[in-house]
N, C-alpha and C positions, 0 to 999 in steps of 0.2 A: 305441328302448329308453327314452332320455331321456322322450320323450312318455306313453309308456305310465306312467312311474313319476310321473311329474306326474299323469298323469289318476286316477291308485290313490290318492296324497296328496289331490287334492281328493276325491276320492269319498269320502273315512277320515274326511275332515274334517267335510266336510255328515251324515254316521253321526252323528259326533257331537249335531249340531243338536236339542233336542229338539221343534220345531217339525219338521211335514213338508214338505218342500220340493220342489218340479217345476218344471222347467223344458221348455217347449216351443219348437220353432222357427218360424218364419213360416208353412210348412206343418200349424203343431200336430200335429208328429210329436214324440213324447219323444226328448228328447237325454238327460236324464240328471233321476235322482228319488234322495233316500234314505230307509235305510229304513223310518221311522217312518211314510214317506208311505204303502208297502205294508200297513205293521203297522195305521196308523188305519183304513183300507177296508178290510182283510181283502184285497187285491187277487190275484191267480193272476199266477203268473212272467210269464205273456205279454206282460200288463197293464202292465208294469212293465219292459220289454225297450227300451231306445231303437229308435226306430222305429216302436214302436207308435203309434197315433193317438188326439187327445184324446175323438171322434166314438167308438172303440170302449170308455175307459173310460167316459163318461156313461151311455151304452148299457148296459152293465155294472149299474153302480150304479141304475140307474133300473127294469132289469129285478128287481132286489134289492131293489128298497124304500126304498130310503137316502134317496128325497125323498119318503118316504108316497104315499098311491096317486097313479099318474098315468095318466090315461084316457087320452090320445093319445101312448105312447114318442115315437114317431119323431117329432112334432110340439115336442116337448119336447127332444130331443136337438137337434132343429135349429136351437131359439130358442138354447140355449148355445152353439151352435158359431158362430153367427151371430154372439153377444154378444165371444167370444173371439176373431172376425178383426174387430171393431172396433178391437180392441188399446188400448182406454180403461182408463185405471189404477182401481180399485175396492177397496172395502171392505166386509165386510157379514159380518152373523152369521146363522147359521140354529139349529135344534135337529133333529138326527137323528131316525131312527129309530129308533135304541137309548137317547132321550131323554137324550143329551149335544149342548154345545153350541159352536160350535166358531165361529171367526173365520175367514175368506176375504178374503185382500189380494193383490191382483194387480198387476203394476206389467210395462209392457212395453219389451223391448229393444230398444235401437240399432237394432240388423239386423234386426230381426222378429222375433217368438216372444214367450214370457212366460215370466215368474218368478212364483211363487205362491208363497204360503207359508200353512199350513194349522193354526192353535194349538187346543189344547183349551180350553176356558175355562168349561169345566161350573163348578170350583173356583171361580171368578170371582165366576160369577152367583150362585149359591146364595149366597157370600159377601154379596153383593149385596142379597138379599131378606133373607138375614137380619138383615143391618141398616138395612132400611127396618122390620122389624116389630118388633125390639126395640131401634129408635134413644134413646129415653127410658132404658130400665130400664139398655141395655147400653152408655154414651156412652164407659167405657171402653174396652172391645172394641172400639166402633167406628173408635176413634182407632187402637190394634193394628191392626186389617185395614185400614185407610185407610195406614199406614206399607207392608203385606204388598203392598200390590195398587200405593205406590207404587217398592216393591220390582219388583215383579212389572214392573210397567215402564222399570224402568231394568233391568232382565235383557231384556225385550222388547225396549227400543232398543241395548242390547247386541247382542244377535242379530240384529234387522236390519244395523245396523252391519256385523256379519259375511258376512250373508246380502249387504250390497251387495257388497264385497270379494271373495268367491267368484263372486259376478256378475261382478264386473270382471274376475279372471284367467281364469276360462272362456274369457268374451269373448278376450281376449287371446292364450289358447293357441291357441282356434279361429281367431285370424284368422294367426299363426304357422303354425299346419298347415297352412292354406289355401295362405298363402303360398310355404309351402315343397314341398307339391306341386303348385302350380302351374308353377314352378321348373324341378321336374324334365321331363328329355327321355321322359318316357313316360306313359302313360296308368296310373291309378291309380286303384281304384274298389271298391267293394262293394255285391255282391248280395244278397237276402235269401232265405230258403229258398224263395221264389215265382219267383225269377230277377229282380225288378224291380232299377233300382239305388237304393242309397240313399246310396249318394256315389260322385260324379266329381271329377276335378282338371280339366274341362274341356278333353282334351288327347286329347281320341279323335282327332279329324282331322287331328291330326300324325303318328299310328301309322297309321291306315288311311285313305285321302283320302277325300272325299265322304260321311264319317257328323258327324253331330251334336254340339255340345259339348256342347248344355242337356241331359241324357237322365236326372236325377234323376229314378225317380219311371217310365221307360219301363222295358220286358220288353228285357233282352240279345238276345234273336232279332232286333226289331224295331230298338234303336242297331247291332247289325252288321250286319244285311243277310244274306239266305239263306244264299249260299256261305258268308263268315267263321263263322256258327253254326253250318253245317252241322259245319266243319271242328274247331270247338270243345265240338260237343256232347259225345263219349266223355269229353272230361277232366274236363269240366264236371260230367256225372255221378259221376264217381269222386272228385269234393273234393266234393259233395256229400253220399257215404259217408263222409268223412272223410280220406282220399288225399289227400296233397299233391303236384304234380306240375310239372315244367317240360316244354314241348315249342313246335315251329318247326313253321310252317305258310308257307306262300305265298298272298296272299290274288290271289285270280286276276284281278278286277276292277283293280287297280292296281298287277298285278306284284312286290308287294314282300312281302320275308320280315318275317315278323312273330314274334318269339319270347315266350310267355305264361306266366306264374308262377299258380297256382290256389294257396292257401291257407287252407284250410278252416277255420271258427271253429267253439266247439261249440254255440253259441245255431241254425246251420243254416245260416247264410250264408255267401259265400266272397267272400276280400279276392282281386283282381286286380291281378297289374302286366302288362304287355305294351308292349312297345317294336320299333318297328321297326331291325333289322339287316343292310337290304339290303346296306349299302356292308360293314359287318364280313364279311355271306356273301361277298361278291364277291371280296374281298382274303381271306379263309380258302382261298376255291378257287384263287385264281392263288399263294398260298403250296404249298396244298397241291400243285399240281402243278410247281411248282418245285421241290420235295423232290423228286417224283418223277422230275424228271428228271435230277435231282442223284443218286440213285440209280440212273439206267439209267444215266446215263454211267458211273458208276464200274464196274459190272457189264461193260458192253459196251465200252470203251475197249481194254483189253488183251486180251480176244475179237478184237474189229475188228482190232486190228493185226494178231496170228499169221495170223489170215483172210485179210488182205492179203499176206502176207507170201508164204502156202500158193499164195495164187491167181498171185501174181508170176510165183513158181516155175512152176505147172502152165502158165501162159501163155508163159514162156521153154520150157517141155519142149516142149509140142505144135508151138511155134513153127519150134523146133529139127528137129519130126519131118516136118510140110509141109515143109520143104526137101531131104527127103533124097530122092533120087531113086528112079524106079522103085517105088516106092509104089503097091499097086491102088489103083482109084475107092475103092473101098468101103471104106478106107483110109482116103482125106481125108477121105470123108465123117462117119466118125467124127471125125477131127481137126478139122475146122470144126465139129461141133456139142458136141465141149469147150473148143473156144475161146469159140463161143456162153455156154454152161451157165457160163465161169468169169466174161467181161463180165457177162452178167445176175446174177453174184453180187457183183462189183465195185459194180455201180449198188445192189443192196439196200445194201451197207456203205455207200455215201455216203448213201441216204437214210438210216439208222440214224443217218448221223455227225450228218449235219443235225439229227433230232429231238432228239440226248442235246446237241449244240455250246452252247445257251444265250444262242441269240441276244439279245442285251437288243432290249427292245420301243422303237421313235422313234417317238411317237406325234408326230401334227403336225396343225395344221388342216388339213382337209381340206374339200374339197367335195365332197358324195356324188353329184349328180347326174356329176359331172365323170370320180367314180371307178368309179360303172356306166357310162360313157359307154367309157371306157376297157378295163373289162372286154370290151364289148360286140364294140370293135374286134379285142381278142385274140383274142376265143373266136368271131366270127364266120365267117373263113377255113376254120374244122375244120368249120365244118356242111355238112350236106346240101344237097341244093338244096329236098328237101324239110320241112326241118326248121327254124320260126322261132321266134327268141330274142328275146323282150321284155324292157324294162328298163322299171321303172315306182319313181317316187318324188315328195311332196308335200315332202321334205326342200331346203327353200332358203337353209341357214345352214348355215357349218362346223363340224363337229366333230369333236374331238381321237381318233385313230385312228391307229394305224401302215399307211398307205396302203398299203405293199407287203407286207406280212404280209395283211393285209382282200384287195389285189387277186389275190394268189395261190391265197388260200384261195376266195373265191367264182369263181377261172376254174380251180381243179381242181372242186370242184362241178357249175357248169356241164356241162364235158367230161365228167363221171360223168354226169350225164342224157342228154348226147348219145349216148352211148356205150349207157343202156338204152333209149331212145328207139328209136335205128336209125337207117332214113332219113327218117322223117316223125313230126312233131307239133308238142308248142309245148314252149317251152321259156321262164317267167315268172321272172325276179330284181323284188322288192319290197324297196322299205327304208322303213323308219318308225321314230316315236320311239313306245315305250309307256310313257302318260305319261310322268313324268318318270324313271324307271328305267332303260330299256332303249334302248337301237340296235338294231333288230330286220332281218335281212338276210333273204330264205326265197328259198330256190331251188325252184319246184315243174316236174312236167315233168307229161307222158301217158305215159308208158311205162308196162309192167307193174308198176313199184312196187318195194320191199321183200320181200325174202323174209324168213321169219321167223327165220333165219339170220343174215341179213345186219343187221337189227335186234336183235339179240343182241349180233353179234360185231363190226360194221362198225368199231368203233373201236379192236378188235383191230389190233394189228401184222401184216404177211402175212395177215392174211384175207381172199381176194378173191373173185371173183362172175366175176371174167372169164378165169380159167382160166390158161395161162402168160402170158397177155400182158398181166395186172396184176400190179403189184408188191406190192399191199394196202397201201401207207404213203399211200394220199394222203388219205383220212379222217383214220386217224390225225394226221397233222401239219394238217390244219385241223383236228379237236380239241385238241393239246397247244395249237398259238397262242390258241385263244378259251380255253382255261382260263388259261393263261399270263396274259391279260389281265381276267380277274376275270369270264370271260363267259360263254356255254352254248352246247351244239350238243345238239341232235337231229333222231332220223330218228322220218318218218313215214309213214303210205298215206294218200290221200284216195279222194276217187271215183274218179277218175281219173290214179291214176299216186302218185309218190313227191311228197315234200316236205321238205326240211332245213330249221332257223331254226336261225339263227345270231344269238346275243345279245351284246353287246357293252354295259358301261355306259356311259351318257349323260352323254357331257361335250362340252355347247356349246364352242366354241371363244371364247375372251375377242374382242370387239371393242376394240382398244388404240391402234387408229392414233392418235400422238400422246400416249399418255398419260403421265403423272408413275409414275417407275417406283424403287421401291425397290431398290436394291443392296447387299445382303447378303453381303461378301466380309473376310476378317480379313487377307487377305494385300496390301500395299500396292501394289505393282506390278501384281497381278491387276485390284486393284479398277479402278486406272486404265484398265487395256487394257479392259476391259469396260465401265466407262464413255464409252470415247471410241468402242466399237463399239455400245451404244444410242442416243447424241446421232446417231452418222451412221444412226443409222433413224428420226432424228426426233422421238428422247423427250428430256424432261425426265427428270434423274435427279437424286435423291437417296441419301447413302449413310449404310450403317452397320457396324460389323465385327462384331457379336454380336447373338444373339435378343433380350435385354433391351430394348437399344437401338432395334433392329427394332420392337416391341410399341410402346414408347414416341412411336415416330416415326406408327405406323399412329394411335396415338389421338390424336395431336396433329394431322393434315393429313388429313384427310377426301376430299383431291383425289387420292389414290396410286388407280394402278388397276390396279397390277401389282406384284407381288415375285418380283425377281431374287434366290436365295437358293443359296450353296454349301452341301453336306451339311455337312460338316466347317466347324469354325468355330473353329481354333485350338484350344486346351489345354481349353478347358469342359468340363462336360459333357453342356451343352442342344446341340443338332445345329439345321440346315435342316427333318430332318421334323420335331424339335419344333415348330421356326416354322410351319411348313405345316399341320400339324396341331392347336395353338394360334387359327393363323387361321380353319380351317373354310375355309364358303362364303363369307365374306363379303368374302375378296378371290383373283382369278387369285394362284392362285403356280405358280414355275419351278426347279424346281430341277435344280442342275451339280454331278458330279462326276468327279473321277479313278476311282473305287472300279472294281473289278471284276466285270461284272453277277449273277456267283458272291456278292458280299457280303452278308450277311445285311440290312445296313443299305441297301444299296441296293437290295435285293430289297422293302424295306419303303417303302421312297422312292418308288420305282415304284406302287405301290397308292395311293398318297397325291397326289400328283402327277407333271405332265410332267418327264422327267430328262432332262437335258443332258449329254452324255459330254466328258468333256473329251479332247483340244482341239477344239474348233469354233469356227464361223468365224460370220460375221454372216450367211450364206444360212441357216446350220442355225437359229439365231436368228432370225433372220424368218420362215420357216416355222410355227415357234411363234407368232410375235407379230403373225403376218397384217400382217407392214409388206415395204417393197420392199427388198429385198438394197439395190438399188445406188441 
């Protein structure tokens, strides 16, 4: 808003000038004219639009008349455009075609471009010849208009005066605006009603990877690349009606959510902002299904129990009834299959109890190849003789992952393939990093696949495909764990058989053996016990009891290569995620608490970084810090 009102005050100001004034940029594209410059050529809005090019008003004027005949335009437009990227400072007068005569001073800027400025001076000359013809008779007068015209130049050098001034803040805001949206974490740009751009903050390839910063001057198809246009043309169209709109796309190439603002002008063009919010998507879905489960449990807690309660009793009753003697067959046999029917209703409560319980996530380094290795062993014994299980990964460095959460959920997977498979086929686990986004896990098998059913509803609660001898929770709880942890599941068909991915975000594990490790604790006996449990893994520590101090400490010692940080930090009101969050990427942090993994603050800590539950011991510690317990 600030800028805007600046740019209205210059623009109010140079109105005033009564000389006409343009400025061009290094491209001799108009940045800005006022408007006496329109009023002296007669020029049409378009003409006069920043953006417009010097090359189309010459053209203009040339096709007009305004330089008397000219046998070769385009030969003549070329010589000026020519003369204007020399960028040589000049002066000169001509006489119109509407037989006025006018002054042209050109002076070029800093950065590129030109300042011009455009005076009439018809009044000048005529004065001029008049007093070469009656210099004798009129010596009076001559002295009068010799005062007027040195009038008339100390108003001229007035004006320039001013004219540099307004050169110089232009200057200044522009290099201000530049500054400041270069600045920003998002890409910021304007199209023109052609789709070309005619300004970037050179910040595209931090939103979407692999496109262009220089793209001033290219078609928006050609700076985003197929898909992202594809996925942007509707809105695109509709701010080009006038529509202003925001919406979230996925760009497929790179994985990552990318959210777009279209803001339509009335000149035809539209201002762009677009920022990438992978990590915000990722922590929105592991909130959001923490509500949700925060929600089943409250639903299904005092369910579950009367449940329990009901099934206790029918399991004392029938228990009671097998013993009584003299009882026909066809008797027990009822009686053992509602002892069956109440156990298989026992086992649904405890999975239930399982998915609403809230288990908190221990992410820890991991090694993947180590963790499909381990899968492999479990789920191997359950196969067929004719059915083989591949494990395949290029992944050879750790990362942060809750191991027993990840190895449960990809060896229920698994056994779901075996299980539609039969006795023979193959059965493929893949892991990889997509780009920098994703931990990507895919379970693919041969079997029949998917029903269209079971990709609807598979991640239904009890919806099952195998009749009484599923329970339908095992989907389910590998979906709440990968949403839990800010990730994604789905099902799919291939040519041949089903397929799940399983997505998880991409968090290399810190290599820290050794490192100088920041200690973040306001409680004085804690900090000690914790400092004497990093030295015995080998680190150097230094400490502090508050964020402030933390911040200060990080920009002072360049060698920290880790922060030990508690949520809580005494009476303040800045926390651990503050710090954490403050830091970004650009250092490992760890953060510990008492809190309850119900707490809203540590629900939030978790998306942010690795949490330490208190109390823990130095194995749970090393785990993290990829150094040796003992």
């Amino acid at each position: 808003m600030a800028q805007d009102h600046t740019a209205s005050l210059t623009a109010s100001g140079l109105n005033l000038i009564a000389q006409a004034l343009t400025i061009y940029d290094r491209d001799l594209r108009l940045a800005v004219c006022n408007a006496p410059f329109q009023q002296m050529f007669d020029l049409p809005n378009a003409l006069v639009t920043p953006g417009s090019t010097f090359r189309e008003t010459i053209t203009h004027l040339a096709h007009r008349g305004e330089y008397g005949p000219v046998d070769d335009v385009d030969t003549f437009v070329q010589e000026r455009v020519d003369q204007a990227l020399a960028f040589e400072p000049h002066y000169m007068e001509r006489t119109r075609a509407n037989g006025r005569t006018i002054s042209v001073e050109g002076s070029p800027l800093p950065q590129g471009g030109w300042v011009t400025v455009y005076t009439d001076i018809s009044h000048t000359k005529s004065q001029e010849a008049l007093l070469r013809a009656r210099a004798t008779e009129l010596s009076d007068q001559v002295l009068q208009h010799t005062e007027a015209l040195s009038a008339t130049n100390r108003q001229l050098a007035a004006t320039v005066s001013a004219l540099e001034e307004a050169k110089r803040q232009l200057t200044q805001t522009e290099a201000r605006t530049r500054l400041t949206t270069e600045m920003m974490p998002a890409h910021i740009a304007h199209v023109d009603a052609s789709g070309h751009y005619t300004f970037s903050n050179r910040r595209l390839s931090s939103v979407i990877p692999d496109r262009p910063t220089d793209i001033v001057g290219q078609h928006i198809s050609d700076a985003l690349g197929v898909f992202a246009y594809g996925r942007i043309t509707p809105n695109l169209a509709r701010a080009y009606k006038g529509e202003a709109s925001v919406f979230e796309f996925t760009d497929e190439a790179s994985a990552r959510r990318i959210r777009v603002a279209f803001t339509p002008e009335t000149s035809g063009g539209v201002y762009i902002l677009s920022m990438d919010i992978t990590e915000e998507t990722q922590a929105r879905v592991a909130l959001q299904q923490n509500r949700r489960r925060t929600l089943a449990a409250q639903m299904t807690s005092g369910m579950a129990h009367d449940f329990s309660n009901l099934l206790t009793i029918i399991l004392g009753l029938q228990s009671k009834l097998s013993r009584i003697d003299g009882l026909p067959d066809h008797a027990r046999e009822l009686i053992g299959g509602t002892l069956s029917a109440t156990r298989r209703g026992g086992e649904l409560l405890n999975a239930l109890a399982d998915m609403t319980a809230g288990r908190a996530m221990r992410p820890a380094a991991t090694d993947i190849q180590a963790l499909l290795s381990d899968v492999q062993t479990l789920a191997q014994s359950t196969m067929p003789q004719g059915l083989a299980l591949t494990m395949h990964t290029d992944i050879d460095t750790p990362h942060m992952i809750d191991p027993g959460l990840v190895k449960d959920s990809l060896l229920n997977l698994v056994l779901n393939a075996r299980d539609a498979c039969g006795t023979s086929g193959d059965i493929t686990v893949t892991a990889r990093a997509v780009h920098d986004t994703w931990l990507e896990f895919t379970v693919t098998d041969t079997g029949p696949g998917f029903s269209d059913d079971a990709l609807e509803h598979g991640f239904d609660p009890f919806f099952t495909t195998k009749g009484s001898e599923g329970s339908g929770m095992g989907l389910p709880m590998v979906y709440d764990m990968t949403k839990r942890a800010g990730g994604d599941l789905k099902l799919g068909n291939g040519q041949m058989g089903a397929h799940v991915r399983l997505r998880l975000p991409l968090r290399p594990a810190p290599q820290l053996a050794g490192a100088l490790v920041l200690l973040v604790e306001d409680d004085t006996d804690l900090r000690q016990h914790y400092r004497d449990m990093l030295m015995g893994l080998g680190h150097a520590v230094i400490e502090a009891a508050g964020v402030d101090e933390a911040i200060a400490l990080t920009a002072d010692l360049p060698d920290i290569g880790l922060v030990l940080s508690d949520i809580n930090l005494g009476a303040g009101t800045r926390t651990g995620v503050d710090l954490a969050a403050q830091l970004g990427a650009s250092l490992p942090v760890i953060l510990m608490t008492s809190l309850p993994p119900g707490d809203p603050l540590y629900q939030t800590a978790t998306q942010i970084a690795p949490v330490l539950h208190k109390p823990f011991d130095a194995g749970d510690l090393a785990a993290l810090l990829q150094a040796d317990a003992a």
